[in-house]
C-alpha positions in Angstrom: 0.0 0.0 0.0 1.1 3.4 -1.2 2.5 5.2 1.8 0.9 8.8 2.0 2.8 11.8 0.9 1.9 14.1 3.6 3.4 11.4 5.8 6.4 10.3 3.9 7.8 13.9 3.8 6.4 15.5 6.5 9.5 16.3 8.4 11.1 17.7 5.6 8.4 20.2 4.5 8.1 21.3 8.4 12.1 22.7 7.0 10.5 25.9 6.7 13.1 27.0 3.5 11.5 23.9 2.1 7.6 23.7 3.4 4.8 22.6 1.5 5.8 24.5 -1.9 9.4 23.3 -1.9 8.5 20.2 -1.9 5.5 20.1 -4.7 8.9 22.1 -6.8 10.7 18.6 -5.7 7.9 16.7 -6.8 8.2 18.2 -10.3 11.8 18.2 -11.2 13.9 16.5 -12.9 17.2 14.8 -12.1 20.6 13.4 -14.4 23.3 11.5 -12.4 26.0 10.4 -14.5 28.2 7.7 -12.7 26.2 5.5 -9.8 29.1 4.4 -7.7 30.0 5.6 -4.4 29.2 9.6 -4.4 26.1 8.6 -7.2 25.0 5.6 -5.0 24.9 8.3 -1.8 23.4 11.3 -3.9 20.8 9.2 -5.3 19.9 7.6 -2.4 19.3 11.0 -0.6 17.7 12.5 -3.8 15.0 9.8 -4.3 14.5 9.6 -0.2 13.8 13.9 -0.2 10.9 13.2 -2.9 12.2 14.2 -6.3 10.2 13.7 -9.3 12.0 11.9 -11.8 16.0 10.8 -11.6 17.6 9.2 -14.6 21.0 7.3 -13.3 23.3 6.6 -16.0 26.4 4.2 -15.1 29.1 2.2 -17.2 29.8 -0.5 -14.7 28.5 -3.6 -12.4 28.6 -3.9 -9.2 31.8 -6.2 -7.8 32.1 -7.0 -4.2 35.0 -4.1 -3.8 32.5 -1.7 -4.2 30.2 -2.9 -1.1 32.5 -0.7 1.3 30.8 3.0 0.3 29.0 2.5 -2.6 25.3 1.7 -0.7 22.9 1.0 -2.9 24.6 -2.4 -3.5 23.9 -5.5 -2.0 26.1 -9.1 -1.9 23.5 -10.3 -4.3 24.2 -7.5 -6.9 27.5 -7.9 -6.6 27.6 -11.8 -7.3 25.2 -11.4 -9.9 27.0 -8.8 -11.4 24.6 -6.4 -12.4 25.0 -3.1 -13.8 25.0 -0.7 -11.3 22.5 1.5 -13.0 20.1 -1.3 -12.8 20.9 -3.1 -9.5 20.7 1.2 -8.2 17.3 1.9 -9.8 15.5 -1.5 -8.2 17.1 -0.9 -4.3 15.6 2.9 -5.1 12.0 2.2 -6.4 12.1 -0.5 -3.1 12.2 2.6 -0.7 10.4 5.2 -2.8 8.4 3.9 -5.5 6.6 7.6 -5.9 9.9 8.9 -7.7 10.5 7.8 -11.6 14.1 6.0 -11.8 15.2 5.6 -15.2 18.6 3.4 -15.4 20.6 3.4 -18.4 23.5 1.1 -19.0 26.0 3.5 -20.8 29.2 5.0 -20.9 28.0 8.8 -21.5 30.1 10.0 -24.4 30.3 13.1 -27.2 28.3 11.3 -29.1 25.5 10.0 -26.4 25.6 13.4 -24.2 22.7 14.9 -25.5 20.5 11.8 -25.5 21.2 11.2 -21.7 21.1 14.9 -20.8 19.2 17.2 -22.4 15.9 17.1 -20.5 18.0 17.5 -17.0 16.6 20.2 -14.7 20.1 19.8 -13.0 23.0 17.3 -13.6 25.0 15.8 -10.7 28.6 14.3 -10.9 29.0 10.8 -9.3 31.6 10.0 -11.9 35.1 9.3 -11.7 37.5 10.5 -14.0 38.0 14.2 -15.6 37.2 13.6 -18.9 33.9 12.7 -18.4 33.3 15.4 -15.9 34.7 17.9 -18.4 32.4 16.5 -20.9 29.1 17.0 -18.7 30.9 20.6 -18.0 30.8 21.6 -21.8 27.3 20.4 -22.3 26.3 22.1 -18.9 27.8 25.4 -19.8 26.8 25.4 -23.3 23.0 24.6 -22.7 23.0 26.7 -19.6 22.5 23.6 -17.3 23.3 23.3 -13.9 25.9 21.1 -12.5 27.7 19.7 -9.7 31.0 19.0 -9.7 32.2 16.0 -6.7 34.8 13.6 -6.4 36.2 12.0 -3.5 39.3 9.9 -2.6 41.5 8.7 0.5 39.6 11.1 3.5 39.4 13.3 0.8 36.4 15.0 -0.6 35.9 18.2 -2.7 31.9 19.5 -4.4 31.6 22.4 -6.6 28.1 24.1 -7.7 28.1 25.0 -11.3 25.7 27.7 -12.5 26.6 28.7 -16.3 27.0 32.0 -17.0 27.4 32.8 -12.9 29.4 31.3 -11.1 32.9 29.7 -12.5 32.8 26.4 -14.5 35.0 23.0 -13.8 37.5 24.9 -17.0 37.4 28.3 -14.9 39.1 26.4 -11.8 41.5 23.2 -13.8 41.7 24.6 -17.1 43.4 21.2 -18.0 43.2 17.6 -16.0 45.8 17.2 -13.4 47.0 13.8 -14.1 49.9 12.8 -12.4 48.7 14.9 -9.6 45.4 13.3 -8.4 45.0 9.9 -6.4 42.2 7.4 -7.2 40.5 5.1 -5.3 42.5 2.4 -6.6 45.8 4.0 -5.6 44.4 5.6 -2.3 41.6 3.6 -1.1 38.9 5.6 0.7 36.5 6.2 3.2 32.9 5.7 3.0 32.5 8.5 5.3 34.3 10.8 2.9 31.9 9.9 0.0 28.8 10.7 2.0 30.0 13.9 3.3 30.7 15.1 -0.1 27.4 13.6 -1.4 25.4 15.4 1.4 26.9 19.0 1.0 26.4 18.2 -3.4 23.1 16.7 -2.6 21.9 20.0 -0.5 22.9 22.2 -3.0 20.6 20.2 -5.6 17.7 20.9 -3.1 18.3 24.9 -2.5 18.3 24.8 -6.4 15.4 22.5 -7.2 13.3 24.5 -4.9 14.4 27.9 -5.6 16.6 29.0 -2.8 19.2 29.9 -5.6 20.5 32.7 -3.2 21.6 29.9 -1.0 24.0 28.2 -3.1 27.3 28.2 -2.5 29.6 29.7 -4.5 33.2 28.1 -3.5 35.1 25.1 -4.7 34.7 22.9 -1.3 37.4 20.6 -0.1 37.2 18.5 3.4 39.5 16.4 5.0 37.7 13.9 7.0 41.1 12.7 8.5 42.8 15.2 8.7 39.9 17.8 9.9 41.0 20.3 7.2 39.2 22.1 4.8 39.3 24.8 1.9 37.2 27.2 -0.2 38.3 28.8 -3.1 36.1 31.0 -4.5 34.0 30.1 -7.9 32.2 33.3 -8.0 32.6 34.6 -11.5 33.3 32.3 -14.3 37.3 33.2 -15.4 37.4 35.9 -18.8 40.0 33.8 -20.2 38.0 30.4 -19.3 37.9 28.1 -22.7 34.5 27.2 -22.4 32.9 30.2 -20.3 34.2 32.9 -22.5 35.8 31.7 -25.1 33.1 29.0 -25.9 35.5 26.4 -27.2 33.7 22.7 -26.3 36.5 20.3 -27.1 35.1 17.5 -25.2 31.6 18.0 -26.3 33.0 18.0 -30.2 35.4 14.9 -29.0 38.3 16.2 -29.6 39.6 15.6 -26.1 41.4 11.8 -26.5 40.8 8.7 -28.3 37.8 6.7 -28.3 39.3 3.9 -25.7 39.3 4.8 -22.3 40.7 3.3 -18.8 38.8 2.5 -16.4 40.2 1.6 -13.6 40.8 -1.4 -11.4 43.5 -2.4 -13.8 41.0 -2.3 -16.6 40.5 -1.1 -20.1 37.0 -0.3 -21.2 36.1 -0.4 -25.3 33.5 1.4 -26.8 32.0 -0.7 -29.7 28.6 0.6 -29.7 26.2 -0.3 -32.5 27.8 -4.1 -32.1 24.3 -5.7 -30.8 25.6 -8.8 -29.1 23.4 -12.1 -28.8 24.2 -13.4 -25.4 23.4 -17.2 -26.0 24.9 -17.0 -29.3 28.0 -15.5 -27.9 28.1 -18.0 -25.0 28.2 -20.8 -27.3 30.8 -19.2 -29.2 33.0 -18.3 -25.7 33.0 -22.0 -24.2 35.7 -23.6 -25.7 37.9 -21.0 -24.6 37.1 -20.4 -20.7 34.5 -19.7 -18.2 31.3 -17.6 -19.5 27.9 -17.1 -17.7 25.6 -14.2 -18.4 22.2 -12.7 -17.2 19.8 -10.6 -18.7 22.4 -7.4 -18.6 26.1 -8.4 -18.9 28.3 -11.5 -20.1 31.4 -12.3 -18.6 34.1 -14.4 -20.0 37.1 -15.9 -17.7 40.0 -17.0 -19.4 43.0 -16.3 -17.4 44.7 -14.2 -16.3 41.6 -11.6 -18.4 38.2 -11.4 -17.6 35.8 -9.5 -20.2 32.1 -8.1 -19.7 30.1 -7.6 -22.2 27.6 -5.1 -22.4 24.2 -6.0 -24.8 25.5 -2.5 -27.2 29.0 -3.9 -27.5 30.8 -2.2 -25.0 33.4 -4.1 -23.3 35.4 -3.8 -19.8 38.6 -6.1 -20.1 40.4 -6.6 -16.7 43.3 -7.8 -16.2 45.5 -5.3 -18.3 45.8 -2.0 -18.1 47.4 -2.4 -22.1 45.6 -0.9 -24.7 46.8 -3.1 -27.2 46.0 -6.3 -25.2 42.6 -5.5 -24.6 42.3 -5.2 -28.4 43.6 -7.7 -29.3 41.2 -9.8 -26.3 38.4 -8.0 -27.9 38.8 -8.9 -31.5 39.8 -12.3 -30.3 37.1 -13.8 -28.7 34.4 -11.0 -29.8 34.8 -10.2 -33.2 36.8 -7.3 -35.0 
């Protein structure tokens, strides 16, 4: 039985910034996370619970026991079934709020997808976890005047930055290139769970001053918190930079994909390959795969075991190919047991 809405949110509309007409505003809007691991997991979790209208999640991966540790929409069950995360995120969601649309969609979001996946978002959070798909939401952000929010977190380590184009500063304004080399991952690292929800509260409360029209309230600052180390940091984001590529100059090099090849890591001593438009036939391609190793598949992903690689393949193609971090190798894995 339905549980009744004055009920479900009726200690957040006695939030007087909120009340009654901040929440039906909630009710109505609409909702893009891109990446549903740790920060997405957290952000959509608190999204969904606070009574949003529609959320579309859009994630790469599937959940591996690894991830259990922060990112908490997951269960042991996902993980051993290895379901996508977008999926395995949208059932644990419509479980505790079933009034809120959840639309999962198993895709890597690329120059050539963005504006699919995006371009009904009333607002577009970051739960990803690399900068060139962050700079890639930035472009399309700043160039349809779409609001964004910038978070990442690592080690004890957490940073959040609100985006409003034509404002505030963009992602380009503040790292007008990615610092590789510089930054830490996850897999290099480790990290805190606690880090990823305190970063996905303080992104996920500016979402709600903005969704319900508290627009004065948002900050404008780069964020950075040290859970740890009980340090923290602003810098200011106030004005977008004259000089900024995308702000002023208008110069969308990741949007027009001009950025870096098609092939991307991604992570966990992994190569992902983008072969969309490649529909694959999971039976078929079972029969095909066990000669040569392990293979099992459900409704979503295939995986193939044939040592020391494992592959998963996606229904569009798309491939993840662990075990090397070789370009080359995955390939060559690829066009091996897949097809060229």
């Amino acid at each position: 039985m339905p549980i009744p809405l004055d009920d479900r949110y009726s200690r957040q509309v006695l939030f007087v910034p909120i009340g009654p007409e901040g929440q039906s505003r909630l009710r109505q809007s609409s909702v893009v996370i891109v990446g549903c691991g740790a920060t997405g997991s957290a952000l959509a979790g608190l999204l969904v619970r606070a009574g949003i209208g529609r959320l579309r999640i859009i994630d790469r991966d599937y959940v591996e026991p690894s991830n259990l540790q922060r990112q908490s929409l997951f269960d042991e069950r996902d993980a051993a079934e290895s379901l996508p995360k977008a999926v395995a995120a949208s059932a644990k969601l419509s479980s505790f709020n079933s009034d809120v649309q959840v639309e999962p969609c198993v895709a890597d979001v690329t120059p050539g997808n963005v504006r699919e996946y995006l371009r009904d978002a009333q607002m577009i959070l970051d739960g990803t976890d690399n900068f060139e798909t962050r700079y890639l939401i930035n472009d399309f952000a700043v160039s349809n005047r779409i609001p964004w929010i910038y978070s990442a977190a690592v080690g004890s380590y957490g940073v959040t930055l609100t985006v409003q184009p034509g404002e505030t500063a963009c992602l380009t304004c503040l790292f007008p290139a990615p610092p590789e080399g510089l930054v830490e991952t996850c897999d290099t690292a480790g990290i805190l769970n606690s880090a990823v929800n305190l970063v996905a509260s303080l992104a996920a409360s500016e979402a709600l001053k903005y969704l319900v029209g508290a627009k004065d309230n948002l900050r404008r600052t780069l964020l950075s918190w040290d859970v740890w180390n009980n340090e923290h940091a602003e810098v200011s984001a106030e004005h977008p930079r004259q000089d900024c590529r995308t702000c002023a100059q208008h110069d969308y090099v990741y949007l027009l994909g001009k950025s870096r090849p098609h092939l991307t890591l991604c992570g966990r001593n992994s190569v992902q390959i983008h072969e969309h438009g490649r529909p694959i036939d999971f039976a078929e391609m079972m029969g095909r795969l066990q000669p040569h190793g392990t293979v099992r598949y459900n409704e979503f992903v295939l995986k193939f075991w044939r040592e020391p690689y494992e592959i998963t393949l996606f229904r569009d193609g798309r491939a993840i190919v662990k075990g090397t971090t070789d370009t080359a190798v995955a390939r060559s894995l690829y066009a091996r047991f897949v097809g060229s």
